[in-house]
VEXTIFI-280561 format. One record per atom (N, C-alpha, C): residue number from 1; residue in one letter; chain; atom name; x negated, y, z negated. Coordinates in steps of 0.2 Angstrom, whole numbers, padded with zeros to 4 digits. Each point is the difference from the previous one (the first is absolute). Layout:
REM residues N
(NUM; "A"; "A"; "CA"; (X; Y; Z))
...
This chain:
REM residues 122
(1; "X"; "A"; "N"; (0078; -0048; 0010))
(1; "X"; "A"; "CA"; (-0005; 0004; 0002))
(1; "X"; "A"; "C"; (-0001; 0000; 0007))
(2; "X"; "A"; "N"; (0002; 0005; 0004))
(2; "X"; "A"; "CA"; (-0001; 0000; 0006))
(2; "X"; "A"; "C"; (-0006; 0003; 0001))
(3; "X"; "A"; "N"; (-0006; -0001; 0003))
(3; "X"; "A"; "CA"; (-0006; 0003; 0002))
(3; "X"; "A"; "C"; (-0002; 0005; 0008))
(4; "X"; "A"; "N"; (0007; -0005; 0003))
(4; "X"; "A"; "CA"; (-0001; 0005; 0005))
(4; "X"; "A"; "C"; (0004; 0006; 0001))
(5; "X"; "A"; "N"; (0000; 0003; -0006))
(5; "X"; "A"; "CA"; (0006; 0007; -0001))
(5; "X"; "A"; "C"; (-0010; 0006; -0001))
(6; "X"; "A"; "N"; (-0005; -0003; -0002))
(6; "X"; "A"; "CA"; (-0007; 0002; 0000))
(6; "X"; "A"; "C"; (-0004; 0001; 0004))
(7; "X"; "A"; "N"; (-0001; -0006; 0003))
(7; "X"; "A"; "CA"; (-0005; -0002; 0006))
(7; "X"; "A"; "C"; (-0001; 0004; 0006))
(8; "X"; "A"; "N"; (-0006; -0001; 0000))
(8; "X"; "A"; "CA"; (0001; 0008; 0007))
(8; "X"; "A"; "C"; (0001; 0006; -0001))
(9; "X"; "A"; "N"; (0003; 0003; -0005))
(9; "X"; "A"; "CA"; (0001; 0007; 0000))
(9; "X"; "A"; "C"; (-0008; 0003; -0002))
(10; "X"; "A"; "N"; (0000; 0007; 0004))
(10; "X"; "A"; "CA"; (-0006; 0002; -0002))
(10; "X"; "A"; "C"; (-0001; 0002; -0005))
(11; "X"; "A"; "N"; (-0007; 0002; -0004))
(11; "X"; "A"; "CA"; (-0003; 0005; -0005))
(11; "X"; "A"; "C"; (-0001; 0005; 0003))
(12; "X"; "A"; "N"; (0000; 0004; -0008))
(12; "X"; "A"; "CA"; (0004; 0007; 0004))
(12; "X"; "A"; "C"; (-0006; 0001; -0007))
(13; "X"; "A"; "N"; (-0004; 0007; 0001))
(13; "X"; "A"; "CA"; (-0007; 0002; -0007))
(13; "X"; "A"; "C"; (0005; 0004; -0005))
(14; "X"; "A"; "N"; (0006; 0003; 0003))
(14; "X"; "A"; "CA"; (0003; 0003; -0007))
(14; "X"; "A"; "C"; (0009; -0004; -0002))
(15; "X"; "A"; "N"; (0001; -0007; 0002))
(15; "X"; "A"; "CA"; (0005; -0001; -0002))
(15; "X"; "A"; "C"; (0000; -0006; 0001))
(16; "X"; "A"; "N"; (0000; -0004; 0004))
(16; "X"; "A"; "CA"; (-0001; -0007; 0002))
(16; "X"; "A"; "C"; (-0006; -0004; 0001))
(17; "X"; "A"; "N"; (-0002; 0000; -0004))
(17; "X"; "A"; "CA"; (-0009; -0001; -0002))
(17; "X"; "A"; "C"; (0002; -0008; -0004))
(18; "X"; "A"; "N"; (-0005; -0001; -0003))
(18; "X"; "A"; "CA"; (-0001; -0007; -0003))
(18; "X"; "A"; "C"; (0006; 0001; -0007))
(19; "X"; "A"; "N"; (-0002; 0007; -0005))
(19; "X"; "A"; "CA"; (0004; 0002; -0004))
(19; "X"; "A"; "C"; (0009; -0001; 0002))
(20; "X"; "A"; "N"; (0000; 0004; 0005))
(20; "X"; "A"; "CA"; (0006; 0002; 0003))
(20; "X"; "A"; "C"; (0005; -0008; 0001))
(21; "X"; "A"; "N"; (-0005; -0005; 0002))
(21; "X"; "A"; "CA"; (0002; -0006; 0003))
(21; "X"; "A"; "C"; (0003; -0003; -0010))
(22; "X"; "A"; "N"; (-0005; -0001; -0002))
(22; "X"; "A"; "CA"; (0001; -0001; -0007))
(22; "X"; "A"; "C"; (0005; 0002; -0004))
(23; "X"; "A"; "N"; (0002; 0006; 0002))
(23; "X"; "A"; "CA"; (0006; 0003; -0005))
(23; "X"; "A"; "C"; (0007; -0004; 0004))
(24; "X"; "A"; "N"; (-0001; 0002; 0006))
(24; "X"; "A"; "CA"; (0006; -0002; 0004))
(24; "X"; "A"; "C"; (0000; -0007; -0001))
(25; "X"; "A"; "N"; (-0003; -0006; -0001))
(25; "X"; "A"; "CA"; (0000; -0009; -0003))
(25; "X"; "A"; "C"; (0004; 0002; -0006))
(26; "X"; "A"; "N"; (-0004; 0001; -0003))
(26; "X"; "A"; "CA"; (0003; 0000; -0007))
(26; "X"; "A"; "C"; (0006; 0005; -0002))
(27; "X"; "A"; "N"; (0003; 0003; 0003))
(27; "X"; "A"; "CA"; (0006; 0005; 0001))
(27; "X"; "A"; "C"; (0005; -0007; 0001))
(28; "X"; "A"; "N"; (-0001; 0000; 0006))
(28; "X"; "A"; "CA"; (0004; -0007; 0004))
(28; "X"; "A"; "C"; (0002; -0006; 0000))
(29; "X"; "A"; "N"; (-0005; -0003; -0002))
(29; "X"; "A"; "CA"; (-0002; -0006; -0004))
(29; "X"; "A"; "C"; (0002; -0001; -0007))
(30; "X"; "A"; "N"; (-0001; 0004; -0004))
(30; "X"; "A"; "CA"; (0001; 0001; -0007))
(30; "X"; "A"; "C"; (0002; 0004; -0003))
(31; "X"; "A"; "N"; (0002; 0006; 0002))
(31; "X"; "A"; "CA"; (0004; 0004; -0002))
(31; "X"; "A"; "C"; (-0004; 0004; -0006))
(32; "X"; "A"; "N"; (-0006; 0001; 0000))
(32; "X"; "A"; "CA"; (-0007; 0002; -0003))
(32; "X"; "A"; "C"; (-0003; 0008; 0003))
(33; "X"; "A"; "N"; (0003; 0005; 0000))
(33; "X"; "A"; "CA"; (0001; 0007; 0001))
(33; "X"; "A"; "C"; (-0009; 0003; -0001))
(34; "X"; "A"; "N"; (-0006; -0002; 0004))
(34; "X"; "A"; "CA"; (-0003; 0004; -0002))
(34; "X"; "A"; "C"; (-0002; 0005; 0002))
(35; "X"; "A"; "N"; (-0005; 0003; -0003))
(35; "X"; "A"; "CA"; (0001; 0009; 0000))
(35; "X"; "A"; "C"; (-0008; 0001; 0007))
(36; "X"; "A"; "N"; (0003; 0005; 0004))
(36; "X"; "A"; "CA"; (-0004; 0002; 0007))
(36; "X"; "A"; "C"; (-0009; 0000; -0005))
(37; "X"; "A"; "N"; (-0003; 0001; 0003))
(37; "X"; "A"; "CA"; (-0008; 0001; -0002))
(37; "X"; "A"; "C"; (-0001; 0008; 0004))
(38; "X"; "A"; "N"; (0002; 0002; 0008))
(38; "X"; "A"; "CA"; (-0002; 0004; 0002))
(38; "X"; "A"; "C"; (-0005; 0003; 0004))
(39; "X"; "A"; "N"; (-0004; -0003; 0002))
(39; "X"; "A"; "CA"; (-0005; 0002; 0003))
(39; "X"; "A"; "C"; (-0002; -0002; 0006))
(40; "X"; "A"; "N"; (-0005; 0002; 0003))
(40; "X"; "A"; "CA"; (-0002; 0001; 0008))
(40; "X"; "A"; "C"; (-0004; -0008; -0002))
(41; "X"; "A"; "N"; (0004; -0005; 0004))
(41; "X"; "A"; "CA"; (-0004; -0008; 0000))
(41; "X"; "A"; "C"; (-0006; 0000; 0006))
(42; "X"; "A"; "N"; (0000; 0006; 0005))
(42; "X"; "A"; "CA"; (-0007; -0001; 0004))
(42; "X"; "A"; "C"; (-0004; 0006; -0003))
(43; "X"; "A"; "N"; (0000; 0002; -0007))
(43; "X"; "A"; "CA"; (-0005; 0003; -0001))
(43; "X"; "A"; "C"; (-0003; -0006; -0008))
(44; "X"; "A"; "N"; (-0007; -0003; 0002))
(44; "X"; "A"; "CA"; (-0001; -0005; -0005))
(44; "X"; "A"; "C"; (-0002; 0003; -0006))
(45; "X"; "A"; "N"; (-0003; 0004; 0000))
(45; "X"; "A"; "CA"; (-0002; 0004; -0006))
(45; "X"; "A"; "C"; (0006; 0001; -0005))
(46; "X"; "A"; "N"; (0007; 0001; 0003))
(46; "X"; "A"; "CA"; (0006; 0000; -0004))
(46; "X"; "A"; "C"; (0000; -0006; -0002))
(47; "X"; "A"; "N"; (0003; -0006; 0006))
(47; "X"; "A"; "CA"; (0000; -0006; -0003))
(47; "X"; "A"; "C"; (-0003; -0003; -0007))
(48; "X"; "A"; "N"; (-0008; 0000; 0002))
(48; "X"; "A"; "CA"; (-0004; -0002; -0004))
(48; "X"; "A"; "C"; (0002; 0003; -0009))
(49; "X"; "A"; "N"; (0000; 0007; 0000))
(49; "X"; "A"; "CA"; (0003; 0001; -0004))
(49; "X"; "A"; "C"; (0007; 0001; -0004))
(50; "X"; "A"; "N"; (0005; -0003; 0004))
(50; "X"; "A"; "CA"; (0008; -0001; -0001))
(50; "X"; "A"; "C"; (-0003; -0008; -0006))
(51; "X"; "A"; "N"; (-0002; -0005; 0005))
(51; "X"; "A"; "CA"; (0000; -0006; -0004))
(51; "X"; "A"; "C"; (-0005; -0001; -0005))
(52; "X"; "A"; "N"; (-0005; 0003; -0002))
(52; "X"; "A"; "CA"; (-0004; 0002; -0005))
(52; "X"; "A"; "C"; (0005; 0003; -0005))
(53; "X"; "A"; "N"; (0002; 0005; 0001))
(53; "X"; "A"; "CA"; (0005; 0005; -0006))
(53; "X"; "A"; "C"; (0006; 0003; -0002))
(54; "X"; "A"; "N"; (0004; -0004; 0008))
(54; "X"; "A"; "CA"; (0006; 0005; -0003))
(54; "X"; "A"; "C"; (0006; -0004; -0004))
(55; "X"; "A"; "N"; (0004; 0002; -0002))
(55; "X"; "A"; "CA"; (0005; -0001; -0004))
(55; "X"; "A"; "C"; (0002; -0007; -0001))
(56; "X"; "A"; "N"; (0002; -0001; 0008))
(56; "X"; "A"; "CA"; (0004; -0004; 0001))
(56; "X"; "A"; "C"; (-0004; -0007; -0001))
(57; "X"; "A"; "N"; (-0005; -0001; -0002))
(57; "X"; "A"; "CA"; (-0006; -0005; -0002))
(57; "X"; "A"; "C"; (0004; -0004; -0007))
(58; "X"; "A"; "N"; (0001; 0005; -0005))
(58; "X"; "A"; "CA"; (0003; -0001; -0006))
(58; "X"; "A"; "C"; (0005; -0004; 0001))
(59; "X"; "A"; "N"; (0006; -0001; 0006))
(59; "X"; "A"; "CA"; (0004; -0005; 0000))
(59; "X"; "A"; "C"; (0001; -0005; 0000))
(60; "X"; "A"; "N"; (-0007; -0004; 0002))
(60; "X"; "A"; "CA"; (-0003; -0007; 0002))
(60; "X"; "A"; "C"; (-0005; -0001; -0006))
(61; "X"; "A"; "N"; (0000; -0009; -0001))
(61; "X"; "A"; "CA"; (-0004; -0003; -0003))
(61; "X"; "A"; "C"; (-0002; -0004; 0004))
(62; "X"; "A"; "N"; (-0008; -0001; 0000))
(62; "X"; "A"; "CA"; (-0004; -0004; 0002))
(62; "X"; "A"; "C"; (0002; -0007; 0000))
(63; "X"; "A"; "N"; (-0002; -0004; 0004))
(63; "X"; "A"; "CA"; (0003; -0007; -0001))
(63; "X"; "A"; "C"; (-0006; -0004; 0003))
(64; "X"; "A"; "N"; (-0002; -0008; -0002))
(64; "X"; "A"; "CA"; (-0006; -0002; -0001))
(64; "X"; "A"; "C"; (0001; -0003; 0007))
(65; "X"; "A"; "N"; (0007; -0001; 0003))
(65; "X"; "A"; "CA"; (0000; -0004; 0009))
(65; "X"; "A"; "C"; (0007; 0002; 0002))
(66; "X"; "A"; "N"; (-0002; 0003; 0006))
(66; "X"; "A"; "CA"; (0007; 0004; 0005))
(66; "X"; "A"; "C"; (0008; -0006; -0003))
(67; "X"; "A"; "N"; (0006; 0004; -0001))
(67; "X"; "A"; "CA"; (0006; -0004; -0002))
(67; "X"; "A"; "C"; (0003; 0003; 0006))
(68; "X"; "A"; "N"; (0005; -0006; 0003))
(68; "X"; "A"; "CA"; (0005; 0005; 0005))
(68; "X"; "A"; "C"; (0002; 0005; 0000))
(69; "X"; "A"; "N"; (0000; 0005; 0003))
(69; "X"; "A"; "CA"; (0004; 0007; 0000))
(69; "X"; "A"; "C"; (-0003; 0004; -0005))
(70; "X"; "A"; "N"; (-0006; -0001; -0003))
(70; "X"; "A"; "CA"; (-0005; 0004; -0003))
(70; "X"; "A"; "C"; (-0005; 0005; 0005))
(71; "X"; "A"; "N"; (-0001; 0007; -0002))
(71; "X"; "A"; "CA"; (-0004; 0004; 0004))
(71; "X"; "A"; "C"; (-0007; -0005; 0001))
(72; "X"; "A"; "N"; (-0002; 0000; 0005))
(72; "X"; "A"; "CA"; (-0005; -0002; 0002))
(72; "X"; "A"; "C"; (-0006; 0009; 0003))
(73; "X"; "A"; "N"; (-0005; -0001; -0004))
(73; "X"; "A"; "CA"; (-0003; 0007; -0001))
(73; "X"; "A"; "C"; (-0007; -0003; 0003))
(74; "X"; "A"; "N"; (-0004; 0003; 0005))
(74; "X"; "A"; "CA"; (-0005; -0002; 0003))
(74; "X"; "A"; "C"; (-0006; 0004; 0001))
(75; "X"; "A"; "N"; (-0005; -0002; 0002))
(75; "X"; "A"; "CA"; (-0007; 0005; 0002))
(75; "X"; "A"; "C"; (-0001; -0005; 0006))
(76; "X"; "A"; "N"; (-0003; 0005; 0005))
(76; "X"; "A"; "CA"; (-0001; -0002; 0005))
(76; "X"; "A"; "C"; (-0010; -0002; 0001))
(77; "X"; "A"; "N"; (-0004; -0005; 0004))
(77; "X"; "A"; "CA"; (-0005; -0001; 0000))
(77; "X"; "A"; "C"; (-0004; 0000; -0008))
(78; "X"; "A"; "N"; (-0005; 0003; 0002))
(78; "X"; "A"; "CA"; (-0003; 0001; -0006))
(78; "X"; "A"; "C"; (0001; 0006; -0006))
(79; "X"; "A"; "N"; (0006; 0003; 0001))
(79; "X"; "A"; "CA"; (0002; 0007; -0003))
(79; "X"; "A"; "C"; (0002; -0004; -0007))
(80; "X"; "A"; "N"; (-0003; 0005; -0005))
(80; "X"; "A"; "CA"; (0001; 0000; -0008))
(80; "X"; "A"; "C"; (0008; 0000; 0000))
(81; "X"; "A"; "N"; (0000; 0004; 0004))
(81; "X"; "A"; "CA"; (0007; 0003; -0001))
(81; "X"; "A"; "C"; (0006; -0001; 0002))
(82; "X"; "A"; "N"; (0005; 0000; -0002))
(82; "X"; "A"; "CA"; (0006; -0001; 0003))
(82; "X"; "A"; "C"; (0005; 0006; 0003))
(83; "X"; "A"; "N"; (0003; -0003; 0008))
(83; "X"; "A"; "CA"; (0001; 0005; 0002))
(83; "X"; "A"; "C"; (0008; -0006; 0006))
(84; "X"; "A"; "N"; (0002; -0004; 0000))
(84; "X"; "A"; "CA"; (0006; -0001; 0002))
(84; "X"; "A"; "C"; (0002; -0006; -0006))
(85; "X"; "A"; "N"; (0007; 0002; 0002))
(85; "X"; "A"; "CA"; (0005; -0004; -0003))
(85; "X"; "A"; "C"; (0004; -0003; 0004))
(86; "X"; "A"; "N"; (0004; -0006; -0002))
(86; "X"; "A"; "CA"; (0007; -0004; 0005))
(86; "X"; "A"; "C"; (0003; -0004; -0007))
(87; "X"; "A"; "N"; (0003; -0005; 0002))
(87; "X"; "A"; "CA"; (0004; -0004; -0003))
(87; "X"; "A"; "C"; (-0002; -0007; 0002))
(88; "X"; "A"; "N"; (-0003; -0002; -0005))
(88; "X"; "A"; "CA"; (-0001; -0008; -0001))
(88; "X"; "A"; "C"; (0006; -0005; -0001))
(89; "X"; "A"; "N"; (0003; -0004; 0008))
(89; "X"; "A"; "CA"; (0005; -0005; -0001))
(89; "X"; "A"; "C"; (-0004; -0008; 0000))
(90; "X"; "A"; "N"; (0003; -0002; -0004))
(90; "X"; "A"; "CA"; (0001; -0007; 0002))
(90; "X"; "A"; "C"; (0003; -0004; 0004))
(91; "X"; "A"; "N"; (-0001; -0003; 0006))
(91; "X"; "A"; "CA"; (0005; -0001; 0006))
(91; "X"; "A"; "C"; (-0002; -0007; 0002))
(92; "X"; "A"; "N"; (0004; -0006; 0001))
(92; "X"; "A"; "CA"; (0000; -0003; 0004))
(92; "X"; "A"; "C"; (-0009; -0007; -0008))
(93; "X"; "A"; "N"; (0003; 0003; -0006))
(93; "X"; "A"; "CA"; (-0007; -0001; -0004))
(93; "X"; "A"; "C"; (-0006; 0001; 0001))
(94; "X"; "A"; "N"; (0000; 0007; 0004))
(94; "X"; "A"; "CA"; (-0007; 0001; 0003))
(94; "X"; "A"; "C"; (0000; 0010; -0003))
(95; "X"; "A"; "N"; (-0005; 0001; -0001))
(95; "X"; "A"; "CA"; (-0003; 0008; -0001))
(95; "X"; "A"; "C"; (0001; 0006; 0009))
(96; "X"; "A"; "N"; (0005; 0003; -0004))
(96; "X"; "A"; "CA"; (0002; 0006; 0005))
(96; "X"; "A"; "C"; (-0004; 0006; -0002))
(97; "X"; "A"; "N"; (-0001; 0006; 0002))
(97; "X"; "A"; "CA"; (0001; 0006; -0001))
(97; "X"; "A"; "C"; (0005; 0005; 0005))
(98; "X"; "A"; "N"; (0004; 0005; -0003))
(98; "X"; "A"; "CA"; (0004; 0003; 0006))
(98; "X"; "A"; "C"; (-0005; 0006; 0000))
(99; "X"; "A"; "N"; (0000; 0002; 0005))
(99; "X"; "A"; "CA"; (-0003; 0007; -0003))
(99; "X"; "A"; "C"; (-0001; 0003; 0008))
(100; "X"; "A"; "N"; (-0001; 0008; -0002))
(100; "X"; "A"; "CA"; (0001; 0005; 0007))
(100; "X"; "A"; "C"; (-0008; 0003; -0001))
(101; "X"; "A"; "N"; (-0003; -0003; 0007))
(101; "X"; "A"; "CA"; (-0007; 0003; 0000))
(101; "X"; "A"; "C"; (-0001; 0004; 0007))
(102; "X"; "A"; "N"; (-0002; 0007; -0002))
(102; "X"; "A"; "CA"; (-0002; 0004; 0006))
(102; "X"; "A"; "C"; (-0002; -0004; 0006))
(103; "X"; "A"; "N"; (0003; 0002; 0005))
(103; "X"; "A"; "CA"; (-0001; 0000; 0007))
(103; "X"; "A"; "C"; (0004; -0006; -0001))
(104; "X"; "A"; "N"; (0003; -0005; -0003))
(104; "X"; "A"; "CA"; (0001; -0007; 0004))
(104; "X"; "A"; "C"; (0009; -0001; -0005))
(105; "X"; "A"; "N"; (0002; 0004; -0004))
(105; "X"; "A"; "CA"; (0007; 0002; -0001))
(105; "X"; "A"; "C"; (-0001; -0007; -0007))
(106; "X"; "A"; "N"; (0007; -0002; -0001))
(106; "X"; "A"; "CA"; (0002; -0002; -0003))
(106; "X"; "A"; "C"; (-0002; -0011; 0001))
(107; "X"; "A"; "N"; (-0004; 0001; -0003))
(107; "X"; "A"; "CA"; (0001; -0012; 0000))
(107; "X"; "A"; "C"; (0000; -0003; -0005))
(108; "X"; "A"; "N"; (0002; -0005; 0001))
(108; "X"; "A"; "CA"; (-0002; -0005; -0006))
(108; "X"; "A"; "C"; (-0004; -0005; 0003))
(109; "X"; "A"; "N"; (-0005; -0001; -0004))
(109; "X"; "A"; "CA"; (-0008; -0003; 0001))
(109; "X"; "A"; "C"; (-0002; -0004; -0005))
(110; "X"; "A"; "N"; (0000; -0006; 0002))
(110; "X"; "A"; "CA"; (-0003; -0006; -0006))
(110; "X"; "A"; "C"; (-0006; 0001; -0001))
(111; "X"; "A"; "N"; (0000; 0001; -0009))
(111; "X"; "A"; "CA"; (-0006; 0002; -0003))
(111; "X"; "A"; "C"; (-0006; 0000; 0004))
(112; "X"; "A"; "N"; (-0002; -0009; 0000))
(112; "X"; "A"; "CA"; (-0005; 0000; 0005))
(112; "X"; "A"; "C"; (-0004; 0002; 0006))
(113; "X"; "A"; "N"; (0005; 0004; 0004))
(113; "X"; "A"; "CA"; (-0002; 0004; 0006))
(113; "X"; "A"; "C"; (0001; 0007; -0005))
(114; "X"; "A"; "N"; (0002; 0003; -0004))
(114; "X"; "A"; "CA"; (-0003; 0007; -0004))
(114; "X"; "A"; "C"; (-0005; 0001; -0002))
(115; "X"; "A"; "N"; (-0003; -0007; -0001))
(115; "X"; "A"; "CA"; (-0007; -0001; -0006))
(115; "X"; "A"; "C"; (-0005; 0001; 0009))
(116; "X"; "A"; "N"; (0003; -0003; 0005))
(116; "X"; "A"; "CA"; (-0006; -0001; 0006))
(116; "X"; "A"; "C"; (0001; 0006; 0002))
(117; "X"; "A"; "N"; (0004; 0005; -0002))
(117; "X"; "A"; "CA"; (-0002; 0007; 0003))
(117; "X"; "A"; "C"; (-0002; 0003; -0005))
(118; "X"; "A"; "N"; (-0001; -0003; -0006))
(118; "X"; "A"; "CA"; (-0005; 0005; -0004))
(118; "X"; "A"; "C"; (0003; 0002; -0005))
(119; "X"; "A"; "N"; (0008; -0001; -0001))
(119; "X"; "A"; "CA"; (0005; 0003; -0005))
(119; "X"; "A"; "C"; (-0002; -0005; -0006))
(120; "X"; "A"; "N"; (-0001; 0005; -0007))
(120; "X"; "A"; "CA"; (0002; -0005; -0005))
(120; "X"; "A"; "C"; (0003; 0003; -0004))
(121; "X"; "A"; "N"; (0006; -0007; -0004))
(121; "X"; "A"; "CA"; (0002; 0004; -0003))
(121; "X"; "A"; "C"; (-0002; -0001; -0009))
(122; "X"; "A"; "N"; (0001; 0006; -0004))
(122; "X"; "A"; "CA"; (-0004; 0002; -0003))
(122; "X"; "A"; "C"; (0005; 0000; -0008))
């Protein structure tokens, strides 16, 4: 797994979003084909309802604590809601998330500084 084929690239609200980032891990890495979502990612009112309802929900099971290379699904602050996604690694025995967030592109960020900005993940 090479990381820095990710890093840095930007978010993009209808292809290279957090989604975007995700299919393309999982394409790459695992050879795990999944299917676009579609939607305008700086309009949150779509967001918030992509990850409440859409389809693609149904492909995931819940699990009781993040596993390497498991979707790692978050809510931000105080929100009920969830509205990003990335990819929880295990690196070096320690908690990663990779994930592409507006304004700041693509990182991998150990847990503990995504909890200090308020990400949780859910």
């Amino acid at each position: 797994m090479n990381l820095n084929c990710y890093l840095g690239r930007a978010w993009e609200p209808t292809g290279f979003n957090c989604w975007g980032l995700l299919r393309e891990f999982y394409l790459r890495e695992l050879s795990i084909d999944l299917p676009p979502i579609g939607i305008d990612a700086s309009r949150v009112d779509l967001v918030g309802k992509a990850f409440l309802h859409h389809a693609v929900r149904r492909l995931f099971e819940k699990i009781d604590s993040p596993e390497h290379f498991c979707v790692a699904v978050m809510r931000h602050g105080l929100s009920r809601f969830e509205s990003h996604c990335g990819v929880y690694l295990e690196l070096s025995n320690q908690p990663y998330v990779l994930h592409n967030w507006r304004g700041c592109g693509v990182l991998c960020e150990p847990l503990a500084r995504l909890q200090w900005q308020g990400l949780t993940i859910s």
